[in-house]
LUMBAKE-708746 format. One record per residue (C-alpha): residue number from 1; z, x, y. Coordinates in steps of 0.25 Angstrom, whole numbers, padded with zeros to 4 digits, always signed. Last residue first. Layout:
<atoms>
+-----+-------+-------+-------+
:   k :     z :     x :     y :
+-----+-------+-------+-------+
: NUM :     Z :     X :     Y :
...
+-----+-------+-------+-------+
</atoms>
This chain:
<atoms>
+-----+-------+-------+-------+
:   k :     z :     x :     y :
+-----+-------+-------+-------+
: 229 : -0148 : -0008 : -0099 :
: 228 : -0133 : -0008 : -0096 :
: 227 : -0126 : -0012 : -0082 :
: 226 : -0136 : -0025 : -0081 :
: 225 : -0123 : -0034 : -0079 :
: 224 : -0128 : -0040 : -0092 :
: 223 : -0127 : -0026 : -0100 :
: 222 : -0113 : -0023 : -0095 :
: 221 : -0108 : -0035 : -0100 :
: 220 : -0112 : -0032 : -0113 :
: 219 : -0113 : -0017 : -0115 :
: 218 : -0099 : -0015 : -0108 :
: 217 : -0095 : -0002 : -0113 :
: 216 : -0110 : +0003 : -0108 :
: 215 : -0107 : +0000 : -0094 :
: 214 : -0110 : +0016 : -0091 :
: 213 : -0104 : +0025 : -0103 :
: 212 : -0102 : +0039 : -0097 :
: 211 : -0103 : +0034 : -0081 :
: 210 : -0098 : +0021 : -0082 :
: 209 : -0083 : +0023 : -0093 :
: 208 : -0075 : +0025 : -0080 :
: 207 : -0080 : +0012 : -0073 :
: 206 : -0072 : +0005 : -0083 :
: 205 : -0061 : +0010 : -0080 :
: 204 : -0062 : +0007 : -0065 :
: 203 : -0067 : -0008 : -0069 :
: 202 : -0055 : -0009 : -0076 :
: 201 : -0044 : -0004 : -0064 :
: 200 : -0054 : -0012 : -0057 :
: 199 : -0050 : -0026 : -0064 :
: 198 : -0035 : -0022 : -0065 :
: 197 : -0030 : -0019 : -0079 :
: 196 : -0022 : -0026 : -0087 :
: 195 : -0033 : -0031 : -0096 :
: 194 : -0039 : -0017 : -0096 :
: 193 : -0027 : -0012 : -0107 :
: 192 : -0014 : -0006 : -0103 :
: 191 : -0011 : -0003 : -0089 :
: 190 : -0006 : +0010 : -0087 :
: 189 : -0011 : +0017 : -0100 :
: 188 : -0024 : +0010 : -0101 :
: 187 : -0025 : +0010 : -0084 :
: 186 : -0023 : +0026 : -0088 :
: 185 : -0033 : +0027 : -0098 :
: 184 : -0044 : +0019 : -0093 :
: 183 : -0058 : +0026 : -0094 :
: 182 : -0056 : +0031 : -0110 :
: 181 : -0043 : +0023 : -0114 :
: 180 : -0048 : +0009 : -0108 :
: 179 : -0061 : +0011 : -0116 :
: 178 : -0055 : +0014 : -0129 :
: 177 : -0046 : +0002 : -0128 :
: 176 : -0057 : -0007 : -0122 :
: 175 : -0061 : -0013 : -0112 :
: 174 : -0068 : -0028 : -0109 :
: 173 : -0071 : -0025 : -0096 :
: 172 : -0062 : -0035 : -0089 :
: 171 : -0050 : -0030 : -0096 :
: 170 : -0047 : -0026 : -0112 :
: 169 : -0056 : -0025 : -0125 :
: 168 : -0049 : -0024 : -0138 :
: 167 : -0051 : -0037 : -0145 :
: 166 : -0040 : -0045 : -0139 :
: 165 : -0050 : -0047 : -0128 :
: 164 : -0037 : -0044 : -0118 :
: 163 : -0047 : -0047 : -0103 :
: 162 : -0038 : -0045 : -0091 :
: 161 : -0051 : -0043 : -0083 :
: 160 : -0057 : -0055 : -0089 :
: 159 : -0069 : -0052 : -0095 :
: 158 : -0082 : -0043 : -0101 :
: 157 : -0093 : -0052 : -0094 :
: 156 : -0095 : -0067 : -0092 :
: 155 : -0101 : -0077 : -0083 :
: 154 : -0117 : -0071 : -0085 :
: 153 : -0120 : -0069 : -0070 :
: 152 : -0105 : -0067 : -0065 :
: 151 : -0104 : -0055 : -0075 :
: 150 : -0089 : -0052 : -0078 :
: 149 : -0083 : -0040 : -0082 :
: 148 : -0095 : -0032 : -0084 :
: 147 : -0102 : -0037 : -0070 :
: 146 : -0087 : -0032 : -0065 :
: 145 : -0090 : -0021 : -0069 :
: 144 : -0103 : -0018 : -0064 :
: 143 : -0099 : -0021 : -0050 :
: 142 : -0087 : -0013 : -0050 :
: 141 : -0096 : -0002 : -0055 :
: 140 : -0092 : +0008 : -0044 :
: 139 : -0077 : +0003 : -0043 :
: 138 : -0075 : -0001 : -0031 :
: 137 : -0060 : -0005 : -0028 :
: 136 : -0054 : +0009 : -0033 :
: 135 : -0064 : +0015 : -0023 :
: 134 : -0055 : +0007 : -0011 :
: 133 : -0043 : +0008 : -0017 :
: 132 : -0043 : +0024 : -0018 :
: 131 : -0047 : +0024 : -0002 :
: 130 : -0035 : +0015 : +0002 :
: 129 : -0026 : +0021 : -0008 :
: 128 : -0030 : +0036 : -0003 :
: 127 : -0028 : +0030 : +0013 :
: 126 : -0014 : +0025 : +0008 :
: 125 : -0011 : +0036 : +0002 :
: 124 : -0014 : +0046 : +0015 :
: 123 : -0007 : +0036 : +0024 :
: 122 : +0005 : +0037 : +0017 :
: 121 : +0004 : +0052 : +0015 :
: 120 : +0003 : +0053 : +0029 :
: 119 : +0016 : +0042 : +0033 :
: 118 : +0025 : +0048 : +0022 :
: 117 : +0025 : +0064 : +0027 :
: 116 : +0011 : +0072 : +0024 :
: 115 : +0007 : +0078 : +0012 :
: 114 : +0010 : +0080 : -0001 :
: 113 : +0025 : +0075 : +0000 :
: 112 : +0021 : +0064 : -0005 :
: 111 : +0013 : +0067 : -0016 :
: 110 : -0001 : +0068 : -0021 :
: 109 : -0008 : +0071 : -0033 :
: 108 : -0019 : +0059 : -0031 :
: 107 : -0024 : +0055 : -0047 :
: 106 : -0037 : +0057 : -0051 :
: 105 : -0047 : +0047 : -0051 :
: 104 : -0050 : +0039 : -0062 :
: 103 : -0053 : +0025 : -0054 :
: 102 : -0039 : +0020 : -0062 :
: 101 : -0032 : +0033 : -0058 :
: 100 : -0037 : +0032 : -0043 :
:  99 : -0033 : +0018 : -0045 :
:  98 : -0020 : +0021 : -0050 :
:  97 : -0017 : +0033 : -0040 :
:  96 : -0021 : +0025 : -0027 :
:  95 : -0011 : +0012 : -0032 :
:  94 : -0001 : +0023 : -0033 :
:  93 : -0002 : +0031 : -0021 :
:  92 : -0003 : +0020 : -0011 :
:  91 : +0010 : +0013 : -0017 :
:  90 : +0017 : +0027 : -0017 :
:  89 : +0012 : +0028 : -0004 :
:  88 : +0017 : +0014 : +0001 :
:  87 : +0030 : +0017 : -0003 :
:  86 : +0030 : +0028 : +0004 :
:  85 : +0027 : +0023 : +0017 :
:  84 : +0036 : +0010 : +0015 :
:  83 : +0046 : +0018 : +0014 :
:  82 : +0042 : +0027 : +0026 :
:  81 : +0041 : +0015 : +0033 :
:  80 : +0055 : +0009 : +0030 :
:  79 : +0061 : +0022 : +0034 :
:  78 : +0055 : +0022 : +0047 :
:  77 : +0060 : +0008 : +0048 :
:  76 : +0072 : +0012 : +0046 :
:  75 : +0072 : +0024 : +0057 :
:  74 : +0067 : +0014 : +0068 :
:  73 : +0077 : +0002 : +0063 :
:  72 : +0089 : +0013 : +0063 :
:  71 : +0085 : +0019 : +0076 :
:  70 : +0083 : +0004 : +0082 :
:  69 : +0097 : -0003 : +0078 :
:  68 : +0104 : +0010 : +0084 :
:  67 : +0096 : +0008 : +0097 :
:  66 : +0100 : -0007 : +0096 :
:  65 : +0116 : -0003 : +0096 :
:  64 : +0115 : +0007 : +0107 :
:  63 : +0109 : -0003 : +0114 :
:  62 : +0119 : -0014 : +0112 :
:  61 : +0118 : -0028 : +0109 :
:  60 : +0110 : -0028 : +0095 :
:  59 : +0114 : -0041 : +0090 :
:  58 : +0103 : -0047 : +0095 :
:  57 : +0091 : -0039 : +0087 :
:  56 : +0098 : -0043 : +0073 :
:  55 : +0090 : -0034 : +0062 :
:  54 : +0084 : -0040 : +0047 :
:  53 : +0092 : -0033 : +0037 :
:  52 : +0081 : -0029 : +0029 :
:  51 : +0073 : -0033 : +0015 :
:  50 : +0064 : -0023 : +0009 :
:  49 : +0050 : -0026 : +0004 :
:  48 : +0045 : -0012 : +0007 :
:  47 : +0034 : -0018 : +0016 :
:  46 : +0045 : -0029 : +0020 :
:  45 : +0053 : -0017 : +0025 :
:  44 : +0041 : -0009 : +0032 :
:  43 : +0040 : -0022 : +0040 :
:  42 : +0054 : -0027 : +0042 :
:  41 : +0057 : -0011 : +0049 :
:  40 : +0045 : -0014 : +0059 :
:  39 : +0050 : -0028 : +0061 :
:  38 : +0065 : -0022 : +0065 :
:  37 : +0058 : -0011 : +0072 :
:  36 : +0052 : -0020 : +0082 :
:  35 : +0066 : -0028 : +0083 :
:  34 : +0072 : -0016 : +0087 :
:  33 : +0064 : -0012 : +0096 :
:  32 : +0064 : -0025 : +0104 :
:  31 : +0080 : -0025 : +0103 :
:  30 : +0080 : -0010 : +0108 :
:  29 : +0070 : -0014 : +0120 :
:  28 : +0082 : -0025 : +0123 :
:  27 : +0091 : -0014 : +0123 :
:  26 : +0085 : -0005 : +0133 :
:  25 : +0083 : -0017 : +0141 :
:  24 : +0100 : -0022 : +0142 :
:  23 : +0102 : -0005 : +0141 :
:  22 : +0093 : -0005 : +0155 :
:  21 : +0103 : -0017 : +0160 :
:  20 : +0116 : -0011 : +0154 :
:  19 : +0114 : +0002 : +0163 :
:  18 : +0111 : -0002 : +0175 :
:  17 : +0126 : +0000 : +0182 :
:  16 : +0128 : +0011 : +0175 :
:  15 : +0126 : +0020 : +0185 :
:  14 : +0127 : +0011 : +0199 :
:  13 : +0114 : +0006 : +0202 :
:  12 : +0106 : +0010 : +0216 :
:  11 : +0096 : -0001 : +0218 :
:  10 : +0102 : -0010 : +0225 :
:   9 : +0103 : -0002 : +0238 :
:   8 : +0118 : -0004 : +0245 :
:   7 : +0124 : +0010 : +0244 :
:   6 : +0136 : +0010 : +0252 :
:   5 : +0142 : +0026 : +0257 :
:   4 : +0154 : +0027 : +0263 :
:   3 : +0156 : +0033 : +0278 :
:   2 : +0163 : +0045 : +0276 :
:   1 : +0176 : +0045 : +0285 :
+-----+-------+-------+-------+
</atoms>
């Protein structure tokens, strides 16, 4: 006869017999995952003010379940992004077109299929917005224009920026129709008269008019702000 074999060392498992323990962790690291996509996914959806079926961590009791639950989270929040992305672009591009167009600066010709998948072409606008805003916020004669609108010394100048005279003359700057069609036809167009338009998007029209005609359309205000002799 064979003598029958015993094995008595602990650490020998029978197959199977360690399986649910290792799917008990795998799952736990599932739930953590889970619930980190779960915020990520909230975050784009706030950002695109959407609303979302908030997910239920506990009731996910299987593994095969929760990597279910995770694919889907992942790709949706993928989507999410990329909406977001191009939303932002269109944003990006639209802001950096009507100051380019307010500064009188040519347009940007670009699409989006251009150059570059979602991500590049995002990054590319927002670095154009960013450096379009910054020269759109100083204009060269901000100073001097805003001497013309109001003079802190004297306590008066042209007026309000949604200034309506009733005689003619628009805005801030005290413009008028002829003005506002010469050095602002597209703000006339869009906006209507200076009264409507922004502070900059008036001193930007304005500073169109400086090099043929210097402060000249303001002979008042712009002789005690010492702009004309």
């Amino acid at each position: 006869m064979g003598q029958e074999f015993i094995c008595d060392d602990p650490g020998v498992v029978e197959p199977g017999q360690g399986l649910q323990p290792f799917n008990g962790l795998l799952l736990r690291q599932r739930k953590l995952q889970i619930g980190l996509f779960s915020k990520n996914q909230a975050h784009w959806a706030r950002l695109l003010h959407l609303r979302l079926k908030p997910i239920s961590v506990q009731r996910l009791t299987s593994l095969e379940t929760a990597n279910s639950v995770l694919a889907k989270l992942k790709a949706q929040a993928r989507h999410l992004h990329v909406r977001w992305m191009l939303k932002s672009i269109q944003k990006y591009r639209l802001t950096t077109e009507h100051q380019r167009l307010v500064m009188g600066i040519s347009p940007i010709v670009r699409t989006l299929a251009a150059r570059g998948n979602v991500q590049e072409q995002f990054l590319w606008w927002r670095q154009k917005a960013r450096a379009t805003y910054q020269k759109y916020r100083n204009p060269p004669y901000f100073s001097q224009f805003s001497c013309i609108h109001y003079n802190p010394r004297l306590g008066h100048g042209e007026g309000a920026w949604t200034a309506n005279t009733g005689n003619g003359f628009y805005g801030g700057l005290q413009m008028n129709y002829g003005f506002m069609a010469t050095y602002g036809p597209w703000l006339l167009r869009h906006k209507g008269t200076a009264d409507h338009w922004t502070p900059l998007e008036q001193i930007w029209t304005a500073e169109k008019a400086v090099p043929s005609r210097g402060f000249n359309p303001w002979p008042n205000t712009g002789r005690d702000c010492g702009l004309i002799p």
